[in-house]
C-alpha positions as CSV (number, residue, x, y, z in Angstrom):
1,X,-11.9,2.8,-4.5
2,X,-8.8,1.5,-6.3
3,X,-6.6,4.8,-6.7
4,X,-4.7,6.2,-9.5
5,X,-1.1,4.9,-10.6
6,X,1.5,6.3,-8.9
7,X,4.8,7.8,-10.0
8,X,6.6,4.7,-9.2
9,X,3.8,2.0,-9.3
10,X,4.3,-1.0,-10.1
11,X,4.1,-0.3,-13.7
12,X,6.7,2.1,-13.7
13,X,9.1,0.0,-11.1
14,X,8.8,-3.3,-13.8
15,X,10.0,-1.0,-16.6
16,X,12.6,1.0,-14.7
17,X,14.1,-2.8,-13.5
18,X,13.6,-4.3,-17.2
19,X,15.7,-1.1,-18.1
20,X,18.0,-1.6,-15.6
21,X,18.7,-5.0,-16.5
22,X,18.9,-4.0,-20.1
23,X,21.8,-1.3,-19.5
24,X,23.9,-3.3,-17.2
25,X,23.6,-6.1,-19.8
26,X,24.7,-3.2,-22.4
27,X,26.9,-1.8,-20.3
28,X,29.0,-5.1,-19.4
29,X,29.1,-6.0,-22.7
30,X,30.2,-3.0,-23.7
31,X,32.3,-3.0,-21.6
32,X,34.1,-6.1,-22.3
33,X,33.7,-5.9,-25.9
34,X,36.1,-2.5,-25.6
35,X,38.5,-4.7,-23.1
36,X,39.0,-7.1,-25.7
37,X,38.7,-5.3,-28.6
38,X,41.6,-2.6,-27.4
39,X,43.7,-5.6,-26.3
40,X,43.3,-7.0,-29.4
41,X,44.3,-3.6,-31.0
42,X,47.3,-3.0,-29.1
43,X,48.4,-6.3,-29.0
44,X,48.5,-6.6,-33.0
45,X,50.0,-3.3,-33.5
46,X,52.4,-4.3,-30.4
47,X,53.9,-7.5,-31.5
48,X,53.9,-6.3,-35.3
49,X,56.4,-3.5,-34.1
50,X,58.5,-5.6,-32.3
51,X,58.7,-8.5,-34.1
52,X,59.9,-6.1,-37.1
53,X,62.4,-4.2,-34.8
54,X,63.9,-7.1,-34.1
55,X,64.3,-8.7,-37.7
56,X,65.5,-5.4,-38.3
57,X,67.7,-5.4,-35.6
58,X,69.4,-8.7,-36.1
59,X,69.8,-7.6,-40.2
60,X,72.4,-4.7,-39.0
61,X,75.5,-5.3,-39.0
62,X,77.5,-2.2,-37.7
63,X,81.0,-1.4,-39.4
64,X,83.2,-0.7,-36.6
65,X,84.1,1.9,-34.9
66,X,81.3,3.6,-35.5
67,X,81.4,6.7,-37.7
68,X,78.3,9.0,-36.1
69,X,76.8,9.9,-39.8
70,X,77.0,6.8,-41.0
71,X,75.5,5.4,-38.1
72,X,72.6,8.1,-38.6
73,X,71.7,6.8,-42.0
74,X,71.9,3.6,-40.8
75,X,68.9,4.4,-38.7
76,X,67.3,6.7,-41.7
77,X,67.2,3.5,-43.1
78,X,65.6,0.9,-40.2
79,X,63.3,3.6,-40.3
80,X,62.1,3.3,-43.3
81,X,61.0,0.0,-42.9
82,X,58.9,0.7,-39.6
83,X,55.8,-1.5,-39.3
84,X,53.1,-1.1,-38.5
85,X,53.5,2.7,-38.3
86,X,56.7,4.6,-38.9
87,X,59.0,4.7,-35.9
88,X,61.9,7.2,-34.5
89,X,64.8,5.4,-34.2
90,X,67.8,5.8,-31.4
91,X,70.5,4.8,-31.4
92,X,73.2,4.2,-27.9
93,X,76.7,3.2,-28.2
94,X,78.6,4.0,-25.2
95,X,78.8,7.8,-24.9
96,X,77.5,8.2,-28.9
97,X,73.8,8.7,-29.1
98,X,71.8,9.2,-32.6
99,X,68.5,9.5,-33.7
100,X,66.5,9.2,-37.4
101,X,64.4,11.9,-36.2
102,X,64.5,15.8,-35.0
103,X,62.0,15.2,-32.6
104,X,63.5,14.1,-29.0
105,X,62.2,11.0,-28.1
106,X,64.9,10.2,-24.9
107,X,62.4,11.5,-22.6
108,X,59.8,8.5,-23.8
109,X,62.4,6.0,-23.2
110,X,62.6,5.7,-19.4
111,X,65.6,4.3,-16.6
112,X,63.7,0.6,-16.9
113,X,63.5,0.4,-20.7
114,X,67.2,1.1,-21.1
115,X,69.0,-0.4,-18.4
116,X,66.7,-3.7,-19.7
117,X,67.5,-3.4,-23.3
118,X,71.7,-3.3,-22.6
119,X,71.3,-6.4,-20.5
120,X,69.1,-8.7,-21.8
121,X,69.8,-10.5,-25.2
122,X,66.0,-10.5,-26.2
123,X,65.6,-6.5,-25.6
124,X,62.4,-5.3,-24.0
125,X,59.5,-3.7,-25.2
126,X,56.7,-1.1,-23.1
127,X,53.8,1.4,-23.5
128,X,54.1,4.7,-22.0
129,X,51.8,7.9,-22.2
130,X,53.7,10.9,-22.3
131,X,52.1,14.5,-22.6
132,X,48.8,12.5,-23.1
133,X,49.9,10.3,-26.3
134,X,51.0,7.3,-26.2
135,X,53.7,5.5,-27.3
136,X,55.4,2.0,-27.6
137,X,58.7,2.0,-26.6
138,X,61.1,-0.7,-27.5
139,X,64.6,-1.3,-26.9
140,X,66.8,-4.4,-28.9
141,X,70.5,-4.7,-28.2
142,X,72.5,-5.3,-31.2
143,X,74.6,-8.7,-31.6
144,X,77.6,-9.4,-33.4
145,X,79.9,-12.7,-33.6
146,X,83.3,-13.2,-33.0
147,X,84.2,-15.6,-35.4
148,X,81.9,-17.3,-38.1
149,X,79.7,-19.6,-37.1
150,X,80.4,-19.0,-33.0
151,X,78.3,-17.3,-30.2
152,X,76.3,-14.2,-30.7
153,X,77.5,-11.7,-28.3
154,X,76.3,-8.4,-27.5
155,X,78.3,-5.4,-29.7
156,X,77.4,-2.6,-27.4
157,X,75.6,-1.1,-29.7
158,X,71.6,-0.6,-28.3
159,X,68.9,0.3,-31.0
160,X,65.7,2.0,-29.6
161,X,62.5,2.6,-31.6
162,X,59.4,4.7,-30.3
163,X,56.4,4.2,-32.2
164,X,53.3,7.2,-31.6
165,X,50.2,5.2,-31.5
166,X,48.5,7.7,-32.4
167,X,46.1,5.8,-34.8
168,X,45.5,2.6,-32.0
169,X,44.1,5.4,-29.7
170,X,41.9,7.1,-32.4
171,X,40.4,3.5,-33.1
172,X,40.0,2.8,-29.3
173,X,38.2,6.2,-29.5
174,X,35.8,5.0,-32.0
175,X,35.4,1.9,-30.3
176,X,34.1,3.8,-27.0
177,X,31.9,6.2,-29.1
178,X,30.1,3.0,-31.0
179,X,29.8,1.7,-27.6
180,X,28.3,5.2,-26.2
181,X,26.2,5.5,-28.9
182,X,24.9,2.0,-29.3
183,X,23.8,1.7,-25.9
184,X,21.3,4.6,-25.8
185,X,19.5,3.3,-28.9
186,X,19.5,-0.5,-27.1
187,X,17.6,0.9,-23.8
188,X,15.5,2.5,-26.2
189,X,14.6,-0.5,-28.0
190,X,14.7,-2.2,-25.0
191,X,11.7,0.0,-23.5
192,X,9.7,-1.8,-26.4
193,X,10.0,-4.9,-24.9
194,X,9.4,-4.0,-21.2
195,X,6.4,-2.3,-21.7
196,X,5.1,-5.7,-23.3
197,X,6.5,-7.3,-20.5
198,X,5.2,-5.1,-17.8
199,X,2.0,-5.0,-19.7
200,X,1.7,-8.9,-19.7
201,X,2.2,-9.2,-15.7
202,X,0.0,-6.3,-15.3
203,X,-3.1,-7.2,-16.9
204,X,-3.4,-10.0,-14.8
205,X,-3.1,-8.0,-11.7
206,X,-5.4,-5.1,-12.4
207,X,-7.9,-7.9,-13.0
208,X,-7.2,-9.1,-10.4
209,X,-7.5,-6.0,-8.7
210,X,-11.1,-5.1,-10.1
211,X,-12.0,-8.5,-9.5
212,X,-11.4,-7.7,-5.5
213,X,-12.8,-4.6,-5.8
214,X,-16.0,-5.9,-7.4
215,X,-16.2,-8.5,-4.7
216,X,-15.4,-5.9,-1.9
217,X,-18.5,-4.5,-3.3
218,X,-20.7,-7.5,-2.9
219,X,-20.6,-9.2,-6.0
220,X,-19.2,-12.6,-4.6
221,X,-20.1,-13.8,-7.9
222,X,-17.3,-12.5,-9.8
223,X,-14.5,-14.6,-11.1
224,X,-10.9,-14.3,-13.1
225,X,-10.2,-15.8,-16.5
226,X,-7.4,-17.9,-16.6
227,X,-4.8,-18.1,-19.0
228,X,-2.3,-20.0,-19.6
229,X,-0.3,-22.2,-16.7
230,X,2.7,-19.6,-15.3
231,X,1.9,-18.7,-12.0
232,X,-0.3,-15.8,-12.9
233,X,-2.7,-18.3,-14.2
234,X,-2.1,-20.1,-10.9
235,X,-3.2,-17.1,-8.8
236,X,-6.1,-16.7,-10.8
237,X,-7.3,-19.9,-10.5
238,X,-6.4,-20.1,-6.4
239,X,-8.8,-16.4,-6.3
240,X,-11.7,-18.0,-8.5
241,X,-11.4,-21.0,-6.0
242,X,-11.5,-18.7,-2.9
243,X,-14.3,-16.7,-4.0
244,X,-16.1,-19.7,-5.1
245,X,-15.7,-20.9,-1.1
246,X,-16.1,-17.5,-0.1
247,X,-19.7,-16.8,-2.2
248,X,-21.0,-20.5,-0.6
249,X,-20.1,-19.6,2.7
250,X,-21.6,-16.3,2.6
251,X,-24.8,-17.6,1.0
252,X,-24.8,-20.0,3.8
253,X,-24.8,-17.0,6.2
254,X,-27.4,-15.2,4.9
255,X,-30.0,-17.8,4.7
256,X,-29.0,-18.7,8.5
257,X,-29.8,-15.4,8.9
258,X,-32.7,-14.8,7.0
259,X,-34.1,-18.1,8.8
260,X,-33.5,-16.9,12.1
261,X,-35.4,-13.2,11.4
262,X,-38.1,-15.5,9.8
263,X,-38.2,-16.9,13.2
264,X,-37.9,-14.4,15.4
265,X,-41.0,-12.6,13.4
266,X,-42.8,-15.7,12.6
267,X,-42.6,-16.5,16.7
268,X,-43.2,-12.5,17.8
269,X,-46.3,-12.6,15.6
270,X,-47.9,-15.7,16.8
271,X,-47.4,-14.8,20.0
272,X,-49.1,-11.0,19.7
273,X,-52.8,-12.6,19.4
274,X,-52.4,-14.7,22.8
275,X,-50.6,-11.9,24.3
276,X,-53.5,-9.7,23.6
277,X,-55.6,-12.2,25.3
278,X,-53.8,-12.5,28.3
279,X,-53.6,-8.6,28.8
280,X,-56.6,-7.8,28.6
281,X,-57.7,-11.0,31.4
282,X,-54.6,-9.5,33.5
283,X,-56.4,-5.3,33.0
284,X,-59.2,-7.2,34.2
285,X,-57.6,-9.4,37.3
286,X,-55.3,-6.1,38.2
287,X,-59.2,-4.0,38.6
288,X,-60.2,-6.6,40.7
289,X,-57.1,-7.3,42.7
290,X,-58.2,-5.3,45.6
291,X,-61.1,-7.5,47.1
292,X,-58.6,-10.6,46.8
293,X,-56.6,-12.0,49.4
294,X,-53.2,-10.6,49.7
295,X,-51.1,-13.6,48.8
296,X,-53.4,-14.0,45.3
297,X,-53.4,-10.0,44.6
298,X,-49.1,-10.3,44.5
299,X,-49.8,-13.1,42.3
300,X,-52.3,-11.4,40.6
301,X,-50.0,-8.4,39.9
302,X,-46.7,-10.2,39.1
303,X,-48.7,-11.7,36.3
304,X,-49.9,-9.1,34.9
305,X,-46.6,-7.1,35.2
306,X,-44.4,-10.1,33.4
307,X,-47.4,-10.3,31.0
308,X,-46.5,-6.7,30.0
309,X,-43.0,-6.8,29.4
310,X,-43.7,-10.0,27.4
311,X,-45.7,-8.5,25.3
312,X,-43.2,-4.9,25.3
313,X,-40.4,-8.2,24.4
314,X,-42.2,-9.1,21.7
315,X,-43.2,-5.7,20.0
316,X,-39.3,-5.2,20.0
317,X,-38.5,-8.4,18.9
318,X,-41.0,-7.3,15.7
319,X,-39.5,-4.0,15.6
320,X,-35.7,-5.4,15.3
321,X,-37.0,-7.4,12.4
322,X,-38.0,-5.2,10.5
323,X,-34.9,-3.2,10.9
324,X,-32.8,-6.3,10.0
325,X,-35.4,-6.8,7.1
326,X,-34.9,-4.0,5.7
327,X,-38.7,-3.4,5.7
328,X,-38.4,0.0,7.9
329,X,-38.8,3.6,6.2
330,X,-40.1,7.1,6.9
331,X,-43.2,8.9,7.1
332,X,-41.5,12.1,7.5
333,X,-42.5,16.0,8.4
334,X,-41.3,19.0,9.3
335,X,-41.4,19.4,13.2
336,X,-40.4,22.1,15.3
337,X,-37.6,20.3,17.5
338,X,-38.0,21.4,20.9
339,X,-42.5,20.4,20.9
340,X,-41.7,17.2,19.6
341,X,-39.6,16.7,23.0
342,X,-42.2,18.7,25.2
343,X,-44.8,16.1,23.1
344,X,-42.7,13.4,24.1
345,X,-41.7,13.8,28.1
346,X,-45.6,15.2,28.6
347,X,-47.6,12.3,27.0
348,X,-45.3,10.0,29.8
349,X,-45.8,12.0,32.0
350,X,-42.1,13.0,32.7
351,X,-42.2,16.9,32.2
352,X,-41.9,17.4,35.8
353,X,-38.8,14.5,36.8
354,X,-36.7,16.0,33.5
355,X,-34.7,19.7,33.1
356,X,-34.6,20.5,29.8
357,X,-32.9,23.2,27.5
358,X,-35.2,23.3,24.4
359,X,-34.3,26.5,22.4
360,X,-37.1,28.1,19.4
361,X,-37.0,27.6,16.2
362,X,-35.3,24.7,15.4
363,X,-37.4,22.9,12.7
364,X,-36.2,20.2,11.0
365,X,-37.3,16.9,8.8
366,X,-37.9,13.8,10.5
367,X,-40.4,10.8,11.5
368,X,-42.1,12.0,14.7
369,X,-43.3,8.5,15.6
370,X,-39.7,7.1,15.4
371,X,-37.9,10.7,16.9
372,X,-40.2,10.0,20.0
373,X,-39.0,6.3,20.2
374,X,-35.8,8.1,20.6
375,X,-36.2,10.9,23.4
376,X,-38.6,8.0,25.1
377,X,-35.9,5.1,24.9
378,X,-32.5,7.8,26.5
379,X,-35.0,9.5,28.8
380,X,-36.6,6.5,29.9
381,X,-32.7,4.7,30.1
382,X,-31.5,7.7,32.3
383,X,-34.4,7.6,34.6
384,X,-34.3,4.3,35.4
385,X,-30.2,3.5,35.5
386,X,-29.1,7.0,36.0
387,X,-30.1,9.2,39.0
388,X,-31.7,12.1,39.0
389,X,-31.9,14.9,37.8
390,X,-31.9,14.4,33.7
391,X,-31.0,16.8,31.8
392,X,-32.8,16.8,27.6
393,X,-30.7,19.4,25.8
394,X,-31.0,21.2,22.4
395,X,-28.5,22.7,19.9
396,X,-27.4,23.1,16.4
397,X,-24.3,22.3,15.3
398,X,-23.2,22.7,11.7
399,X,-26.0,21.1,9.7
400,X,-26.9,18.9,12.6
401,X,-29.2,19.7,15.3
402,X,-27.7,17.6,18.9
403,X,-30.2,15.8,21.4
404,X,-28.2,15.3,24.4
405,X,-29.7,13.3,27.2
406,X,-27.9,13.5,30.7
407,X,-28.1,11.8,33.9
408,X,-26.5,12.0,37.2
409,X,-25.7,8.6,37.8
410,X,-22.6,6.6,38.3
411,X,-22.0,6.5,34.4
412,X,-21.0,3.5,32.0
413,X,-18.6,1.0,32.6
414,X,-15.6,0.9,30.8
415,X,-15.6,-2.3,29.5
416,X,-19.3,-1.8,28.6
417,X,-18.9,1.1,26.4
418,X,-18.2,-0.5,23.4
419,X,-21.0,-2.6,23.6
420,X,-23.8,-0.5,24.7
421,X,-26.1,-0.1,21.9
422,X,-25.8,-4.1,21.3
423,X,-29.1,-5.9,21.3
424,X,-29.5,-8.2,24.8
425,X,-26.4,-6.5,26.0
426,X,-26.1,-6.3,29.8
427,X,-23.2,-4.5,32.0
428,X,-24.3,-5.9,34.9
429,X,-24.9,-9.5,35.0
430,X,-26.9,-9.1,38.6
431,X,-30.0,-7.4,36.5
432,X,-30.3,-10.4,34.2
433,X,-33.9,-10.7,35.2
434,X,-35.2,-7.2,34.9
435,X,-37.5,-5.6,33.6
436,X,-36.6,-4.5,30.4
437,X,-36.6,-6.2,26.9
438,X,-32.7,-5.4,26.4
439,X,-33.5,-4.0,22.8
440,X,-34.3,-0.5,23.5
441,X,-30.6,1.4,22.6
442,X,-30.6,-1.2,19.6
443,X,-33.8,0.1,18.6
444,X,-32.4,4.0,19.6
445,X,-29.6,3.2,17.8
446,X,-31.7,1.9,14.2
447,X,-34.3,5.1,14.3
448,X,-31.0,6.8,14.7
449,X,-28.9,5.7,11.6
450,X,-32.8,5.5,9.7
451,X,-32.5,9.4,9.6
452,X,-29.2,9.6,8.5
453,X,-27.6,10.6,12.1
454,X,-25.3,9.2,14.7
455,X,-25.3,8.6,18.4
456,X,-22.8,8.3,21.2
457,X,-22.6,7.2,24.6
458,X,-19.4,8.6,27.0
459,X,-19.4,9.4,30.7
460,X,-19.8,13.2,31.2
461,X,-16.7,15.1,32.7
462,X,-18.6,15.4,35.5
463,X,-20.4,12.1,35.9
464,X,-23.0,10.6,34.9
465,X,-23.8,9.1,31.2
466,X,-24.4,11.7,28.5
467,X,-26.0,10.1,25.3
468,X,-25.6,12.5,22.1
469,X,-27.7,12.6,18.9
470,X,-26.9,13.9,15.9
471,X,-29.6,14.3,13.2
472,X,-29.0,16.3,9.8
473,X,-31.5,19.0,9.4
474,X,-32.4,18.0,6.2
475,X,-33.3,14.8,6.7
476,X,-32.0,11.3,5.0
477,X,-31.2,11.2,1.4
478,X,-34.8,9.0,0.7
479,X,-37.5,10.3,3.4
480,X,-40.7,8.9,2.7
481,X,-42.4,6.4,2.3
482,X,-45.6,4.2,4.0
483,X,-45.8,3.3,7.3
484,X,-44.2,0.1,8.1
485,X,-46.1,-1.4,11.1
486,X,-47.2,0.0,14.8
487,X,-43.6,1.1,16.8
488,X,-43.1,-0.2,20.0
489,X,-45.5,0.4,22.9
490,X,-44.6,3.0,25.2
491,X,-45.5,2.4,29.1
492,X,-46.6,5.1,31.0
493,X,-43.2,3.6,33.3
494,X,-40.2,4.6,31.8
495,X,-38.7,1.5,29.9
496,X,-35.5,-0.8,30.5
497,X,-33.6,0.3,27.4
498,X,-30.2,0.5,28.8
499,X,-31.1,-2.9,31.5
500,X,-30.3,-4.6,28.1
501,X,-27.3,-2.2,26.5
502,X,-24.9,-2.1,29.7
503,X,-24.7,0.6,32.0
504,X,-23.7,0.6,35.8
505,X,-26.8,0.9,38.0
């Protein structure tokens, strides 16, 4: 039986990887979209800073010396003019310093910064993070010329400007929260689609499944629509293709094998009305074998004798038929256990060769006719490929009452174990030629499963084959019906069940 989803079936493991897919894609693009986007941000604001700065850098021209207040309004002034955001301006001239602005800024401007921005004629521009804020930094030396028209020469004067980016980081901010927050509401309108998609590759599959299912339960018949051409439809046309193969073959089968129990019933049924002839001319010749000559008596009697197991052959041969037929069902009653065995081992005459355990009062619902084919097939097997003494026992065991049948012989082989209810089966390829039809533990075996019960051959601890029975006390689920033919005829001499079903002799 197909069983439940699990936790991570394969519905669950297409949507989870469809997800997956969905927020790396998100996340990558996310990602990149913020590596760009910041660069872009800083980049603008970087080069729109500097780029000022520097006009406004190459626009002063410092009255020398120096006066420190001028030279502070100066700045007040460059300043004012900050793009894109206002700056703090500095101010280094030799060993006068002066700034636009009462907040201190020196420690933003590192070593690097300044020892760059007094020696190159470009200046020098960097981002630092400071207390957690960042800031760009840039430092631009002031030039001068000597003379009109000549060389631009470094003054000695160094202007530096430190600009808060303050409102950069607030918009690289936003930029990571839209990212944050777009990407939940993507994998959740991405779980739309992957449940479609999951939903499209499963449908084929659980039909796929029930389709297997159904056949596993014998309806060969059963077939897959196909749709479309993807590979799905490809699989479904490969199963309809197999099964159609598969439903031939086995159709095949069966009417080989329904020919071949036509003919082994058609044959066994013929040959019962000659049979009948030629035993009762061989009960006849067996009376009068006494007043023959010795050499015609053994003849006589070897007749007669193979006459009988051909006719026990064929009675068997009937009864497996029927079996494989399906034509068999009970006549059942209620029976008290242990009488039916007594009933059984007296009426052949074996109540004195068998020990038995037979406790009271253990009735239970059953075919007689078919429970003494039973007893008399194990009883019979032990006597005759066992040794002596065999031990019938009864018991009860949950809802099952146990018929266990033990001899003293050498046991089963084990290599013939496994095959030792098969019908024609023989352990022991030196008794090919004896005297027994090789169906009787077949036979045991179908009464057997008929009632709803089991049975099991091992070697006993201590020696000797044990053959258990277990038959529910209630009976099969459908126990009745009309007799379905005469059962096997039971010789007076115990019969060759197991000659057939492989045990050691």
């Amino acid at each position: 039986m197909p069983t439940a989803a699990s936790a991570f079936g394969l519905r669950t493991r297409l949507v989870l990887a469809f997800l997956l897919v969905a927020a790396v894609s998100a996340v990558t693009t996310a990602a990149l979209t913020y590596r760009e986007a910041r660069s872009a941000v800083l980049v603008r604001a970087q080069d729109t800073a500097v780029a000022s700065f520097r006009e406004e850098a190459e626009r002063f021209v410092p009255s020398l010396p120096l006066d420190p207040e001028s030279l502070r309004w100066n700045l007040y002034d460059i300043a004012a003019r900050a793009k894109p955001h206002p700056w703090i301006v500095f101010a280094e001239y030799g060993s006068l310093r002066a700034s636009s602005g009462d907040r201190p800024v020196s420690g933003v401007l590192t070593a690097e910064l300044r020892r760059t921005a007094h020696t190159s004629p470009h200046g020098t521009f960097e981002r630092v993070v400071k207390d957690g804020k960042a800031y760009l930094t840039i430092g631009m030396p002031v030039m001068t010329r000597v003379v009109a028209g000549g060389r631009a020469v470094p003054s000695g004067l160094v202007l530096f400007a430190v600009m808060p980016m303050t409102n950069e980081e607030v918009d690289i901010d936003a930029l990571v929260t839209a990212a944050r927050d777009g990407a939940l509401p993507g994998l959740a309108v991405a779980l739309v689609p992957a449940l479609l998609a999951a939903r499209s590759v499963l449908r084929p599959v659980r039909e796929l499944r029930r389709a297997a299912h159904s056949m596993g339960g014998g309806q060969l018949d059963t077939r897959i629509a196909v749709r479309g051409r993807d590979e799905m439809a490809a699989l479904a046309s490969t199963f309809n293709e197999s099964a159609a193969r598969l439903e031939h073959s086995v159709q095949e089968l069966q009417d080989a094998g329904t020919r071949a129990r036509r003919f082994a019933s058609d044959v066994s049924h013929e040959l019962r009305t000659p049979l009948a002839g030629m035993l009762a001319v061989t009960d006849v010749l067996d009376e009068d074998a006494g007043t023959l000559d010795p050499d015609t008596a053994r003849a006589v009697r070897l007749i007669s004798a193979e006459t009988g197991k051909l006719a026990m052959l064929v009675e068997d041969l009937m009864e497996i038929s029927r079996f494989d037929a399906r034509a068999v069902s009970l006549v059942t009653d209620e029976v008290d256990a242990a009488e039916a065995v007594r009933s059984t081992l007296s009426g052949r005459q074996w109540l004195d060769r068998i020990r038995t355990e037979l406790p009271e009062g253990f009735r239970i619902r059953l075919d007689p006719r078919r429970f003494d084919v039973i007893v008399a097939n194990l009883v019979g097997n032990a006597l005759r490929h066992g040794a002596e003494p065999v031990t019938v026992r009864l018991s009860k065991r949950g809802g099952a009452l146990i018929v266990e049948v033990h001899d003293n012989g050498p046991g089963i082989a084990p290599d013939a174990l496994p095959h030792i209810f098969d019908r024609f089966y023989k352990a022991d390829a030196a008794r090919a030629r004896s005297s027994g039809s090789g169906l009787g533990l077949a036979i045991t075996e179908e009464n057997v499963r008929l009632h709803g019960g089991t049975i099991h051959a091992r070697n006993a601890p201590g020696g000797g084959a044990l053959f258990t029975v277990e038959l529910p006390f209630e009976g099969p689920a459908s126990a009745s019906g009309a007799p379905d033919g005469p059962l096997p005829a039971q010789a007076s001499e115990p019969p060759d069940s197991r000659d057939g079903n492989g045990a050691t002799a």
